[in-house]
C-alpha positions as CSV (number, residue, x, y, z in Angstrom):
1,X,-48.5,2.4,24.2
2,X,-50.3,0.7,21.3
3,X,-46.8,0.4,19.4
4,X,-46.0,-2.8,21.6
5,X,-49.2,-5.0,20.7
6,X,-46.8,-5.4,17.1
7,X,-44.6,-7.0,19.4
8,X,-44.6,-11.0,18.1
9,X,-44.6,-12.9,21.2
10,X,-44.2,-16.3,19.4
11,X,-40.4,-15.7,19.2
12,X,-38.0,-15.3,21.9
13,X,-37.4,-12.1,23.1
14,X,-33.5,-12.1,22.0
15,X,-34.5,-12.1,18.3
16,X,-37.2,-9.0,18.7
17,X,-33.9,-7.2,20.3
18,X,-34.3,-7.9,23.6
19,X,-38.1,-6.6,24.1
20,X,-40.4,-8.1,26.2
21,X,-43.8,-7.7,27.6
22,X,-45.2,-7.9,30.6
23,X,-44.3,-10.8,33.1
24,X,-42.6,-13.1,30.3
25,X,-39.4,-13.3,32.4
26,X,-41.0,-13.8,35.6
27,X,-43.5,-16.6,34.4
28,X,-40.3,-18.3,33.0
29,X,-38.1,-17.9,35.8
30,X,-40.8,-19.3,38.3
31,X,-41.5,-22.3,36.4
32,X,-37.5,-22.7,36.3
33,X,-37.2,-22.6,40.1
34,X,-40.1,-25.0,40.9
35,X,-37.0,-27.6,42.1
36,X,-36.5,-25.0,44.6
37,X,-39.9,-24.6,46.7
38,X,-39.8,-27.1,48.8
39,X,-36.4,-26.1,50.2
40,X,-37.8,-22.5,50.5
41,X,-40.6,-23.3,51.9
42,X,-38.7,-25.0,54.3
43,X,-36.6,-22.3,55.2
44,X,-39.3,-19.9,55.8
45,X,-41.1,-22.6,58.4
46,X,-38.3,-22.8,60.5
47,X,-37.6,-18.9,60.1
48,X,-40.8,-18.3,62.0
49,X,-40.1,-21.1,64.8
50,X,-36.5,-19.2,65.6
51,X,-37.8,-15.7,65.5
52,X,-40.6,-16.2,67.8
53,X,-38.1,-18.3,70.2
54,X,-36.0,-15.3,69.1
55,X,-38.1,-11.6,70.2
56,X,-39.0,-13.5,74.2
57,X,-35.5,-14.6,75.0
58,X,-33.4,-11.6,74.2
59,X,-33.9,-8.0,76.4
60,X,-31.2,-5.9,74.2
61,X,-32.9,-3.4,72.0
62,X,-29.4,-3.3,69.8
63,X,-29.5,-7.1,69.1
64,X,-32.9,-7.2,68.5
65,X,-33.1,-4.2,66.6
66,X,-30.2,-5.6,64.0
67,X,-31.9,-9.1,64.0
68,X,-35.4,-7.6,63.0
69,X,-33.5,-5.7,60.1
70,X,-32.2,-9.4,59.4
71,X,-35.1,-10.9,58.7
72,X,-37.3,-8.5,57.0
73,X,-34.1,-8.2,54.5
74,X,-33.7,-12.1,54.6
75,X,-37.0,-12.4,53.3
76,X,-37.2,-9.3,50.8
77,X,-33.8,-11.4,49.6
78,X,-35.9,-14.5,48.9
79,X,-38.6,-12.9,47.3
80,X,-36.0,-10.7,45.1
81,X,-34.1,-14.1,43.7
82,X,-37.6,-15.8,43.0
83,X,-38.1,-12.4,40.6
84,X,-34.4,-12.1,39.1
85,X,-34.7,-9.0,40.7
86,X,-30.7,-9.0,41.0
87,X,-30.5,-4.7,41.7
88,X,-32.6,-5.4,44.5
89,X,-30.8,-8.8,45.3
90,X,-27.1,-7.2,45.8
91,X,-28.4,-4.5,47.8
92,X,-30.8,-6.6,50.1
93,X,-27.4,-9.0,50.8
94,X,-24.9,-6.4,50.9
95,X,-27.5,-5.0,54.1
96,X,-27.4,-8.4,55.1
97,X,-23.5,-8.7,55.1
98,X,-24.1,-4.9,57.4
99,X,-26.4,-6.8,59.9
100,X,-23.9,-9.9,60.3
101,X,-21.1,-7.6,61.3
102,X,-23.1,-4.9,62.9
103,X,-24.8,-7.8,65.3
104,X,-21.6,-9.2,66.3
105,X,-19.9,-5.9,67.3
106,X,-22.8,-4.6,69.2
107,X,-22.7,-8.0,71.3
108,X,-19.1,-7.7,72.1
109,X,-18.6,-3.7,72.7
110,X,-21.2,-2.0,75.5
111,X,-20.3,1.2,74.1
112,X,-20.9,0.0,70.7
113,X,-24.4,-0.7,71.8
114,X,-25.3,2.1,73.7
115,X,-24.4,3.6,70.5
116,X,-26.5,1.5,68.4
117,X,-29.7,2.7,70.4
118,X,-28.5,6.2,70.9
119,X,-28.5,6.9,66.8
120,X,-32.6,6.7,67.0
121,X,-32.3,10.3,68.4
122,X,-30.5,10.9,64.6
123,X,-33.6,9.2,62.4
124,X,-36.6,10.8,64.1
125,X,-34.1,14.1,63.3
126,X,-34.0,13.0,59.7
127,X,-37.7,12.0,59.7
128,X,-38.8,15.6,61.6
129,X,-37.0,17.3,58.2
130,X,-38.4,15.5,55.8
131,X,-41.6,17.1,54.3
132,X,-41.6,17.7,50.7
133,X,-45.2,15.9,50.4
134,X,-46.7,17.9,53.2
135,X,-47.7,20.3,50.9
136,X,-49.7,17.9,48.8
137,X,-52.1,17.4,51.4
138,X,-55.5,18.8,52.1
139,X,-55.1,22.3,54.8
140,X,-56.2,20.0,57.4
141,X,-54.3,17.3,56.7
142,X,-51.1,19.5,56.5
143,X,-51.7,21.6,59.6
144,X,-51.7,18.5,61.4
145,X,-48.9,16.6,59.8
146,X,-46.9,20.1,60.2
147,X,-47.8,20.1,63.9
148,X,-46.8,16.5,64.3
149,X,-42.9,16.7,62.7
150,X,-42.5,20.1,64.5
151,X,-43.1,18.6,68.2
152,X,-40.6,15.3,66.7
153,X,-38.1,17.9,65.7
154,X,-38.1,20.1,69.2
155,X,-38.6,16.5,70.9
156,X,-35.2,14.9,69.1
157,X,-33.2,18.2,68.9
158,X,-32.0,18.0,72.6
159,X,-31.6,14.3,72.3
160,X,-29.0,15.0,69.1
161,X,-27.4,17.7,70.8
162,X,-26.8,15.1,73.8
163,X,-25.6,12.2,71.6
164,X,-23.4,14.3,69.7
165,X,-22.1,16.1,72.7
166,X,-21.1,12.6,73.7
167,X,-19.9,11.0,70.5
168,X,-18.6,13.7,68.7
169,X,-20.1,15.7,65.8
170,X,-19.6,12.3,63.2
171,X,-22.4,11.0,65.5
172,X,-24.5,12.1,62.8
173,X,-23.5,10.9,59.9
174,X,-22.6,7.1,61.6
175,X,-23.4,5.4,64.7
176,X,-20.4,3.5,64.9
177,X,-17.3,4.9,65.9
178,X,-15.3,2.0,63.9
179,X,-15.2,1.4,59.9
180,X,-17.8,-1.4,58.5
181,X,-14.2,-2.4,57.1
182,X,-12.3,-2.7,61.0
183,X,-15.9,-3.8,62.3
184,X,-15.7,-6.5,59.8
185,X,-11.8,-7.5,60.7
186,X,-12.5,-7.7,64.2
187,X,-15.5,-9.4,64.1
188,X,-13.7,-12.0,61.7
189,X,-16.1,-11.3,58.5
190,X,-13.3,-9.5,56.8
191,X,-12.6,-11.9,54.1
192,X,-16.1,-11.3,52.6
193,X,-15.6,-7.2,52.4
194,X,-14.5,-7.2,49.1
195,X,-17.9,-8.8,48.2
196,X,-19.5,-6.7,49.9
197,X,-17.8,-3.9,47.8
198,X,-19.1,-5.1,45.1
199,X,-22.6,-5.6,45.7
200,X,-22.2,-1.7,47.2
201,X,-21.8,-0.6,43.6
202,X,-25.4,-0.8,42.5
203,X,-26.6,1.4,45.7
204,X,-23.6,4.0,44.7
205,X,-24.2,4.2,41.5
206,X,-20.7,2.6,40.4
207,X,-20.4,2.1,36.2
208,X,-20.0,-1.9,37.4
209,X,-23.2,-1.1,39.1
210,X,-25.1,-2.0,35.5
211,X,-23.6,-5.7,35.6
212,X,-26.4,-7.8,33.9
213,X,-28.2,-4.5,32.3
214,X,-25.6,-3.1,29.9
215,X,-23.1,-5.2,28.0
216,X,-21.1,-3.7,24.2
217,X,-23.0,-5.6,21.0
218,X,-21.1,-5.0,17.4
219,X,-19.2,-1.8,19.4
220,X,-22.3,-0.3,20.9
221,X,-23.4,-0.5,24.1
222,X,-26.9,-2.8,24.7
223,X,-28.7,-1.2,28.1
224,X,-31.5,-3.5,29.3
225,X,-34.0,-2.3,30.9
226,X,-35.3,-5.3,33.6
227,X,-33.7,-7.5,35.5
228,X,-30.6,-8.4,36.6
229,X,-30.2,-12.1,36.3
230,X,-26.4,-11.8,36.3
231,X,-26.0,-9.8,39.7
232,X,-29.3,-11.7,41.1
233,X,-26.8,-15.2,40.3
234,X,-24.2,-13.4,42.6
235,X,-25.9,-12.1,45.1
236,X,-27.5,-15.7,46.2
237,X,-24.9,-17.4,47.7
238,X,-23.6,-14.4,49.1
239,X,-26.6,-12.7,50.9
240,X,-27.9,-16.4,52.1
241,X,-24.4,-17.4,53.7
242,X,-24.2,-13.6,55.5
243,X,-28.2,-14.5,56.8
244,X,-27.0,-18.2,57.8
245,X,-23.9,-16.9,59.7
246,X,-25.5,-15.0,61.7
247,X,-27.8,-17.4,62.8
248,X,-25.1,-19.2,63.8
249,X,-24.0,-16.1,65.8
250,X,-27.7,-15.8,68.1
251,X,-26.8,-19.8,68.5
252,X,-23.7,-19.2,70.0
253,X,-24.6,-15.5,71.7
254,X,-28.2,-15.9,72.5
255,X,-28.6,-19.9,73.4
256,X,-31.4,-19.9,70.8
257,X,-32.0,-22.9,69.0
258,X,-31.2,-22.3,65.5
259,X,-29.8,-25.7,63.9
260,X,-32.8,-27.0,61.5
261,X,-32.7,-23.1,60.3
262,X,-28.8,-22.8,59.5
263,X,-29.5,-26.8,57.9
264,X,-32.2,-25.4,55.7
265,X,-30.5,-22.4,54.8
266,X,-27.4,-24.5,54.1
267,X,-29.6,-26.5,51.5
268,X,-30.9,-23.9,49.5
269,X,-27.3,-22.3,49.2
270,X,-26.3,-26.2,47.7
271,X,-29.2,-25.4,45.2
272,X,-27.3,-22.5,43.7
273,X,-26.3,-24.3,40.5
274,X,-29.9,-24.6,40.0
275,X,-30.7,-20.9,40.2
276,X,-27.5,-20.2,38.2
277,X,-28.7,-22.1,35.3
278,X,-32.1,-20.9,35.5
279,X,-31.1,-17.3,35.4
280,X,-28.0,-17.8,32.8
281,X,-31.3,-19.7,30.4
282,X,-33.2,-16.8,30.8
283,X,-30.5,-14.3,30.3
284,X,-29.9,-15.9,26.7
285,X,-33.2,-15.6,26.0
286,X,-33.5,-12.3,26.7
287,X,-30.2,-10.6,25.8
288,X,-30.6,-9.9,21.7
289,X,-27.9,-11.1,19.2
290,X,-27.0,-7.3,17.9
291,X,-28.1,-3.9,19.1
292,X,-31.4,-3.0,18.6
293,X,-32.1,-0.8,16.1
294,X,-32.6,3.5,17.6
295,X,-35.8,5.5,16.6
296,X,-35.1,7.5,13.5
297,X,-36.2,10.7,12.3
298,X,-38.0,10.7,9.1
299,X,-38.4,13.5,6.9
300,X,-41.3,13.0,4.4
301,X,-41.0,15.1,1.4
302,X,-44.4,16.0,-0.9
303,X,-44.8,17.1,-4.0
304,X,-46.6,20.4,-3.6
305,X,-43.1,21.4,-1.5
306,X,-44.8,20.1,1.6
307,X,-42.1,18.7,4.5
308,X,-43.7,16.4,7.4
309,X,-41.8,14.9,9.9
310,X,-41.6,11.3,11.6
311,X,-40.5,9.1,14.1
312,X,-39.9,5.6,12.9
313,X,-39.5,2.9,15.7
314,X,-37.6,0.2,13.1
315,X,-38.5,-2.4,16.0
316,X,-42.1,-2.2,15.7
317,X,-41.7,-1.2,12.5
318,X,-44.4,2.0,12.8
319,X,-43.8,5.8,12.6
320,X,-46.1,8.8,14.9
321,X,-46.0,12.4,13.3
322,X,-43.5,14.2,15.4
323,X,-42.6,18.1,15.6
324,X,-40.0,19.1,13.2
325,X,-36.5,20.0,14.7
326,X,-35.3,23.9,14.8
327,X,-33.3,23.3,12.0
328,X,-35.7,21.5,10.3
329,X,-35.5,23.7,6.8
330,X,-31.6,23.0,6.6
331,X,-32.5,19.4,6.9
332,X,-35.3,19.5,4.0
333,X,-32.8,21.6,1.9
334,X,-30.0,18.7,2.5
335,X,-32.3,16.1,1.5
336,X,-33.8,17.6,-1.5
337,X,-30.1,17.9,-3.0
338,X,-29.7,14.3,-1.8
339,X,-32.6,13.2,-3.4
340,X,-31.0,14.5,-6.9
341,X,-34.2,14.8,-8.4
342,X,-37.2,16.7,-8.0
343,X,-40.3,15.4,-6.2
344,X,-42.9,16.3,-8.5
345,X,-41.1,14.5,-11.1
346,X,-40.9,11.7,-8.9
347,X,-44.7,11.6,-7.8
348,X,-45.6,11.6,-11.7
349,X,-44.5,7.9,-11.5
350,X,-45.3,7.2,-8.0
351,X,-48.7,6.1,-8.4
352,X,-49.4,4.8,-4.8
353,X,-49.7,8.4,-3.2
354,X,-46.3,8.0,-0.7
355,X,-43.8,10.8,0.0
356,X,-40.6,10.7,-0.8
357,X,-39.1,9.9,2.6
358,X,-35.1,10.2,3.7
359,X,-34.1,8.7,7.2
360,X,-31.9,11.9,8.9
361,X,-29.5,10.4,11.6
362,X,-28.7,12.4,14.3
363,X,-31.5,14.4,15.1
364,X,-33.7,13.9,18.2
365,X,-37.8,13.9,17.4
366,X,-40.2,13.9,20.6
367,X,-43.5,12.5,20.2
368,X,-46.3,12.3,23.3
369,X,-46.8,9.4,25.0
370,X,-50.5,9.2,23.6
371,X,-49.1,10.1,20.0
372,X,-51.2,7.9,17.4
373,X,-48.6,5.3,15.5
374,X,-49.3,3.9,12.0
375,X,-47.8,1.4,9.9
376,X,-44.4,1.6,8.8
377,X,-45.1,0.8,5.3
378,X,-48.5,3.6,5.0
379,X,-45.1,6.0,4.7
380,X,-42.2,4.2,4.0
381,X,-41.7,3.2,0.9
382,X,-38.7,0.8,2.0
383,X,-38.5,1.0,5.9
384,X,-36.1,-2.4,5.9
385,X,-33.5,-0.2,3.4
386,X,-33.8,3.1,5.4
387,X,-31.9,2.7,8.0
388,X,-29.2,2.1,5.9
């Protein structure tokens, strides 16, 4: 929209109330972490050498099921730190604390792994059922794409009704027949479950869930929307010690060679105070001093008895014609008798041409994305005082 080119990008984005363009946090955060890329680097070297020692030496489609889930989420992880991306961070390690615990029971219980493996019967299920963009598609295209999730569903269906005739009806909703929480006891992880409680509260959609995107500012709530530098600062150590642990476990399980990994990965969680104040520098930058100020509705009053209405954005300080509201002729009435004088009177000494204008709180304009904007000051005739 053309209203953020008024955006002045020679200040910090925490004195223009938090608004900020483009890649301005992720340019600055990169350049903050340069300390780090060696160490990453590092760790994603010695990543490959274990995994392809890893995918010859083990036959155990459970194992190396979990372990591929492992590392495509170890890596997401890395890329999501390097972009503050700390939403994505806490889920990515709260998986990862999932695959730590889920590798380690599998590898201790048979039945826990025929279980594992059964549950694929459940997601081509799921996947058979799921066509809300088949319709989208050209008639051929559809035909076939129907014809393909129709011969998955008959070819799961009697593999579900086997599993489930085996496991029990809750087959469906969960492979394992044990809580994450007793899984995690067992398997001796359970001192880090209440972590992994909280980093679950951004994928349920908890009200701690907006940690680092919503914080109170002169008794009004601030929501940010953009990173998440805060849970991003958490979710490091965390989601690279669950990743390191179990590479300690397909050491000790598997016989695979793992040390210069675990060593690597050890160094970059030591590097954590560097990330923190990276990400707690950037926060301050980004997080403004007070709440930033809400579009208003703007009632323009002319002196024929003409009523226009607008919505000001005090931010960018520029207004875009809007549709008046449904009660839009008590609102002109109310401001008239505000006013306390009439406009013609009032345009006999107002030589510049500007409506009388009244800021009215409380009432929601909508203007189109592609609505033209104008200068604050072509209608205002004091936009700084009429907020107030």
């Amino acid at each position: 929209m053309e209203i953020f080119s008024r955006i002045d990008l020679s200040v910090p984005p925490a004195r223009r109330a938090g608004l900020g363009i483009g890649d301005e946090a992720r340019v600055n955060l990169t350049n903050a972490l340069r300390p780090l890329d060696l160490v990453i680097e590092e760790v994603q070297r010695t990543l490959l050498y274990v995994s392809r020692s890893y995918w010859p030496r083990i036959d155990d489609r459970a194992r190396t099921s979990i372990f591929n889930h492992a590392i495509n989420d170890f890596n997401s992880l890395i890329d999501q730190l390097r972009e503050g991306d700390g939403r994505n961070c806490a889920r990515t390690s709260r998986s990862l604390y999932e695959h730590l615990v889920n590798y380690c029971w599998v590898a201790a219980y048979e039945e826990a792994k025929e279980r594992y493996v059964a549950h694929e019967s459940i997601t081509l299920d799921l996947l058979a059922k799921m066509r809300r963009g088949v319709m989208l598609l050209s008639n051929v295209q559809r035909k076939r794409e129907l014809h393909r999730l129709n011969k998955m569903e008959r070819s799961s269906r009697s593999k579900v009704q086997a599993a489930c005739k085996q496991y029990g009806p809750s087959f469906t909703r969960d492979w394992a027949a044990v809580s994450i929480r007793e899984r995690a006891e067992i398997c001796g992880f359970g001192s880090s479950y209440d972590t992994y409680r909280l980093l679950s509260q951004v994928t349920h959609g908890s009200f701690g869930g907006t940690l680092g995107t919503r914080r109170e500012g002169q008794g009004l709530p601030i929501h940010r929307v953009g990173p998440s530098l805060e849970l991003a600062v958490l979710a490091y150590p965390e989601g690279l010690s669950f990743f390191r642990d179990l590479c300690r476990r397909i050491e000790v399980l598997d016989g695979v060679d793992a040390h210069e990994l675990i060593d690597s990965i050890n160094r970059l969680i030591q590097a954590w105070p560097i990330y923190k104040n990276a990400c707690e520098w950037l926060d301050k930058q980004l997080w403004p001093d007070r709440p930033p100020m809400r579009p208003t509705a703007i009632l323009a009053l002319y002196p024929g008895g003409g009523a226009r209405w607008f919505l000001w954005e005090p931010e960018f300080s520029v207004v875009a014609p809007a549709p008046p509201p449904q009660d839009a002729k008590a609102h002109e009435a109310g401001a008239r008798r505000h006013l306390g004088t009439s406009v013609p009177d009032y345009f006999k000494v107002n030589l510049d041409g500007k409506p009388v204008t009244v800021a009215v709180h409380g009432v929601p304009l909508t203007v189109s994305s592609k609505s033209r904007w104008y200068p604050a000051e072509s209608i205002l005739q004091e936009p700084e005082r009429a907020q107030d």
